[in-house]
C-alpha positions as CSV (number, residue, x, y, z in Angstrom):
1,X,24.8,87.0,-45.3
2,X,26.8,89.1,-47.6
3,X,30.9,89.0,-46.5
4,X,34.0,91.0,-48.1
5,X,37.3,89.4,-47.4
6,X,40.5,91.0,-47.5
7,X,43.7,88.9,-48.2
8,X,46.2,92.6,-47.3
9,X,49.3,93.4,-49.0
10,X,50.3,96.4,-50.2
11,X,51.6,95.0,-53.7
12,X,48.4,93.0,-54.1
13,X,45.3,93.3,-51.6
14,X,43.0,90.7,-52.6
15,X,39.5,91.4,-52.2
16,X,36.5,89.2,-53.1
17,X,33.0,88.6,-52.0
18,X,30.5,86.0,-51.2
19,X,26.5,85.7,-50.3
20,X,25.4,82.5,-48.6
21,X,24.6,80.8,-45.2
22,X,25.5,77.6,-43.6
23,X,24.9,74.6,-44.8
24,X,23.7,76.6,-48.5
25,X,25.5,76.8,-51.4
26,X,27.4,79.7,-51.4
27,X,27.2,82.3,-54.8
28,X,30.2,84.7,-55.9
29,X,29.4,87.7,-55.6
30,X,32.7,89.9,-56.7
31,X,36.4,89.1,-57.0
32,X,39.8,90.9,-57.5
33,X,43.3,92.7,-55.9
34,X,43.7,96.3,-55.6
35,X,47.4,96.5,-57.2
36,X,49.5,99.2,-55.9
37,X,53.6,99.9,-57.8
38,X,56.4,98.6,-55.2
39,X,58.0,101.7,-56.2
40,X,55.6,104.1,-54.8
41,X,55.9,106.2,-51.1
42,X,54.2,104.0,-48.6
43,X,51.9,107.0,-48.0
44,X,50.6,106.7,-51.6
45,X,50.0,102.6,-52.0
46,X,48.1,102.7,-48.7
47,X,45.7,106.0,-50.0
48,X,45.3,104.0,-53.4
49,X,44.2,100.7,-50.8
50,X,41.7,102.9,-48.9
51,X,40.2,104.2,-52.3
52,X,40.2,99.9,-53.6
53,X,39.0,99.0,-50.6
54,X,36.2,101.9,-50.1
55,X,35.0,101.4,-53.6
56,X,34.4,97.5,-53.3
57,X,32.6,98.6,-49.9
58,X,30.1,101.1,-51.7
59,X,29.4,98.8,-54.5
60,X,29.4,95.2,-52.2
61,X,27.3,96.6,-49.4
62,X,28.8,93.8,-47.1
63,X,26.9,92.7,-43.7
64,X,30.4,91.7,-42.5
65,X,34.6,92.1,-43.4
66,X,36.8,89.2,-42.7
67,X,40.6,89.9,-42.9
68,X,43.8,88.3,-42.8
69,X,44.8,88.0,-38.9
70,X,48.9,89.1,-39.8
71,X,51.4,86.7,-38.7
72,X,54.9,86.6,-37.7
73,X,56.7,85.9,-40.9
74,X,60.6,85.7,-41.2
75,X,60.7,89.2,-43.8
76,X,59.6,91.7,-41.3
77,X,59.1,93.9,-44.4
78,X,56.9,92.0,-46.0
79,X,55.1,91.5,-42.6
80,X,55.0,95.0,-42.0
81,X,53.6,95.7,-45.3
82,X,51.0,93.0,-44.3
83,X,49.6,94.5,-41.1
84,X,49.8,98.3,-42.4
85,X,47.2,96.8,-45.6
86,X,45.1,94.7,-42.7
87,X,44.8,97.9,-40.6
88,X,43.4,99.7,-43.2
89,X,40.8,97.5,-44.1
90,X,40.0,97.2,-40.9
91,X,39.3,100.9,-40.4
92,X,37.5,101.2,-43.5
93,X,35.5,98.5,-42.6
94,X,35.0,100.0,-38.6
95,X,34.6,103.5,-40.1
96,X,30.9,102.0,-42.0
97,X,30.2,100.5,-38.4
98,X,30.8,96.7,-39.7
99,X,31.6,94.0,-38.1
100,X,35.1,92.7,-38.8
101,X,36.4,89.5,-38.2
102,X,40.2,88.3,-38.1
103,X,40.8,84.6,-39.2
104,X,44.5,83.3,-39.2
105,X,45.4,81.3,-42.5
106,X,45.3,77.8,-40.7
107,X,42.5,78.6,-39.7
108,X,41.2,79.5,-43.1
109,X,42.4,76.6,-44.7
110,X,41.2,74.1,-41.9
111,X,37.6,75.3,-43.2
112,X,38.0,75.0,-46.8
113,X,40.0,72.0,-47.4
114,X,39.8,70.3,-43.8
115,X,43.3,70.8,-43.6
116,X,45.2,73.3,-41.7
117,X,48.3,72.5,-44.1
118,X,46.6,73.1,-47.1
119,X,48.5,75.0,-50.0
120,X,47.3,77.9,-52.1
121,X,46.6,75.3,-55.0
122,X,44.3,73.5,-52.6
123,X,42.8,76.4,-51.4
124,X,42.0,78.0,-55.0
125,X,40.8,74.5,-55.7
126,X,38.2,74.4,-53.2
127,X,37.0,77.8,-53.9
128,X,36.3,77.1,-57.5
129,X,34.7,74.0,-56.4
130,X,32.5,75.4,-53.1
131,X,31.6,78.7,-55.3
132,X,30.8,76.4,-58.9
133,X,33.3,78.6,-60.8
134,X,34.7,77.1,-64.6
135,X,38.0,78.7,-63.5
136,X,40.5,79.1,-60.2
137,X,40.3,83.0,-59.2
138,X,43.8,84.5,-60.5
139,X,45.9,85.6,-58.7
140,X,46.3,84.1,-55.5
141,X,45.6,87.1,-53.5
142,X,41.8,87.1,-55.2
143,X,41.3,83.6,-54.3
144,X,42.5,83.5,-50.7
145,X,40.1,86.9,-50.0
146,X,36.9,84.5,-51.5
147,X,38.7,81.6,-49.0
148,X,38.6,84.1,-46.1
149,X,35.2,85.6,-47.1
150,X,33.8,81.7,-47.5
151,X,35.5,81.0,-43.9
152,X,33.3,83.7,-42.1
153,X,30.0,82.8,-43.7
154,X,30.5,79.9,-42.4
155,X,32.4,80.2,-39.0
156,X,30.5,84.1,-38.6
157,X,27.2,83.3,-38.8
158,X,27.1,80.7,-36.0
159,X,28.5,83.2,-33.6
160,X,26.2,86.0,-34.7
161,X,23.6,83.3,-33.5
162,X,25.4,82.6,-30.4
163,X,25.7,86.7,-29.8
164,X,22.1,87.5,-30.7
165,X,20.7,84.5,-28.3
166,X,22.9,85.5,-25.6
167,X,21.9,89.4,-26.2
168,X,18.2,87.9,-25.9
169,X,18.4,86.0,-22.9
170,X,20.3,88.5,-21.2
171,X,17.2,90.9,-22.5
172,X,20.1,93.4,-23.8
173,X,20.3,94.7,-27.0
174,X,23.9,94.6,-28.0
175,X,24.4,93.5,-31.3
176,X,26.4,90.8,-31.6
177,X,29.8,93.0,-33.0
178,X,29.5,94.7,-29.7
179,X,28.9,91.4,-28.3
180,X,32.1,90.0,-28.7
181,X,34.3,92.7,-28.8
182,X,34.2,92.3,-25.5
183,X,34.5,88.5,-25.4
184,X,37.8,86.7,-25.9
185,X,38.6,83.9,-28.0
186,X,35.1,81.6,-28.5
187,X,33.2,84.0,-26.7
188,X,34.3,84.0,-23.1
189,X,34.8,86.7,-21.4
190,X,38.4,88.1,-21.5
191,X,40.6,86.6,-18.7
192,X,38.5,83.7,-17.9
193,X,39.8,80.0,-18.3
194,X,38.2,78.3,-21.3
């Protein structure tokens, strides 16, 4: 399985991919930001984050996108800024008919380091570990988009499983995007107790 991930900003959008499964080692596929000036209409950064994103997206060829899940944050600019970068990879992503995934950042961390808590330094850390790099991804951004992208292989492939057994014992043939975009959180139905 081949997954993008997308750490959004508008300053810096980090973007980097992997190629693994579970329980495999996991090989780097692609890593960097798409850097937009501060300065610049808000129109124009998120066109030049479309073009980043769209470009990594031809060249990648990803089976999945895992993004960011936004936050609430105390700077509701910076927030803002956030979500508006998230939604578009999200539609660039949709648009190519991929399935896209939202992780928060505990959750992120939780699979990496095993801790929820974790800092960035941790988190680089274990991605230059788990992907056998001689160097921590710079800048931050670059590394927490491997962290994300790592996080789905990993988490995203066991509910593809889940989604296409479930598609086959039902004797559908949804595939499992479709599968749990009508599911709610660890695949039960929406409104249902867990």
């Amino acid at each position: 399985m081949r997954v993008m991930g997308v750490d959004p900003g508008l300053t810096r959008c980090g973007l980097g991919a992997v190629e693994g499964r579970p329980g495999a080692p996991l090989n780097l596929v692609k890593v960097g930001v798409v850097r937009t000036p501060s300065d610049d209409e808000i129109g124009a950064r998120l066109v030049a984050i479309e073009a980043g994103i769209e470009q990594w997206l031809d060249e990648i060829r990803p089976d999945a996108v895992a993004v960011e899940r936004v936050f609430a944050q105390h700077n509701l600019r910076t927030v803002m800024g956030t979500a508006q970068a998230s939604a578009v990879a999200i539609l660039c992503a949709s648009r190519r008919g991929l399935p896209v995934a939202l992780h928060t950042p505990s959750e992120v961390k939780a699979a990496i380091t095993g801790s929820g808590t974790a800092d960035k330094q941790q988190v680089g850390t274990m991605v230059t570990r788990l992907l056998r790099l001689d160097a921590m991804p710079k800048p931050a951004d670059a590394a927490d988009a491997l962290a994300l992208a790592i996080c789905h292989v990993w988490r995203g492939g066991a509910q593809s499983r889940l989604a296409e057994a479930a598609a086959k014992a039902a004797g559908a043939t949804t595939t499992p995007a479709a599968y749990f975009r009508g599911r709610g959180r660890a695949g039960h139905p929406r409104g249902t107790a867990k």
